[in-house]
C-alpha positions in Angstrom: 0.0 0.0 0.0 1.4 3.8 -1.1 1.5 6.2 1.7 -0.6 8.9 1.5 0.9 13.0 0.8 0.8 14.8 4.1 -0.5 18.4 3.0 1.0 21.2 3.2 -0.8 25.0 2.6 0.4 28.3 1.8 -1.3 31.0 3.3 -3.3 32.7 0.2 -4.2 29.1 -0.4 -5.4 29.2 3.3 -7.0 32.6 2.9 -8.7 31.8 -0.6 -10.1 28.3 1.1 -11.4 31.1 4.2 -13.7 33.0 1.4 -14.6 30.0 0.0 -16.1 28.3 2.6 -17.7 31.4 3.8 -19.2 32.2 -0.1 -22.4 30.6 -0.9 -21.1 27.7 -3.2 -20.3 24.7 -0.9 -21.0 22.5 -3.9 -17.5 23.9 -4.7 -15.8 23.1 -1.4 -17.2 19.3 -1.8 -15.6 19.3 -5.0 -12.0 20.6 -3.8 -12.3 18.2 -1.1 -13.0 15.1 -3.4 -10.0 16.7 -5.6 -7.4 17.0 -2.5 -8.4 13.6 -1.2 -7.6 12.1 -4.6 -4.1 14.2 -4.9 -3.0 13.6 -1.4 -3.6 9.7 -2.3 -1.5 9.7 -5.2 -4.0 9.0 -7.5 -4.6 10.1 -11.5 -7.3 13.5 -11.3 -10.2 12.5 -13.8 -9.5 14.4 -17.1 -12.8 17.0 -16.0 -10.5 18.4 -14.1 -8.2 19.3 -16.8 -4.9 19.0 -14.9 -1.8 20.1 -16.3 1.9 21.8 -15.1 2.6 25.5 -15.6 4.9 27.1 -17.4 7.3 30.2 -17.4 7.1 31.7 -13.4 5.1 29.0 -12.3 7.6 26.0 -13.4 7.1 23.3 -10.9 3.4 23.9 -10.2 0.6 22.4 -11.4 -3.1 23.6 -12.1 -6.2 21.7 -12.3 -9.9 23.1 -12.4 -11.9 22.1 -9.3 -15.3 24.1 -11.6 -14.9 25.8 -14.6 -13.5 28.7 -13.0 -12.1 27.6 -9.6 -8.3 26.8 -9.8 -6.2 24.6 -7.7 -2.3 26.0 -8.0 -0.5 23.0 -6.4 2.8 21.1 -6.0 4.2 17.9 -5.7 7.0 17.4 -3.3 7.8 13.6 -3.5 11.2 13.4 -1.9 9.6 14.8 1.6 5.9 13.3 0.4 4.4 16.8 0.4 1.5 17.7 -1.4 2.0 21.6 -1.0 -1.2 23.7 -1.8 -0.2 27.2 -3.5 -3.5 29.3 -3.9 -7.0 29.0 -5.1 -9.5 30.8 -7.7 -10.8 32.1 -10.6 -8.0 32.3 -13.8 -8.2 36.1 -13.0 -7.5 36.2 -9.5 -4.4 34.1 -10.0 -3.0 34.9 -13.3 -4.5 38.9 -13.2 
């Protein structure tokens, strides 16, 4: 059995997950939660969810799209097993 990646946040990932929860979309937190439950277990994202790395500034992160217009900027860290979670929202808030 694989371990699982122990998470790690940053804190506008901490602060964006803060408005989130407070906004009146939790249909959006379920999703995040079934996406960071499948990344922290290793496992493939379904291709809805249209993960792919970044490019440029953001070499070494990857995005996928928790809704249509709610991104997930993450990382992998596999050598200390961290799943390290870099900010969250719309393609404008984190890309301006």
């Amino acid at each position: 059995m694989t371990s699982c990646y122990k998470i790690k946040t940053n804190r506008s990932f901490r602060r964006a997950l803060k408005n989130l929860a407070r906004g009146s979309r939790p249909k959006d937190v379920y999703e995040l939660r079934k996406v960071l439950l499948a990344l922290s277990n290793k496992e493939r994202l379904a291709a809805k969810y249209r993960d792919h790395k970044l490019t440029g500034k953001l070499a070494g992160w990857r995005e996928c799209h928790v809704k249509p217009d709610l991104l997930l900027l993450y990382s992998i860290d596999t050598d200390n097993g961290l799943l390290i979670l870099g900010d969250l929202g719309s393609h404008t808030e984190l890309f301006g």
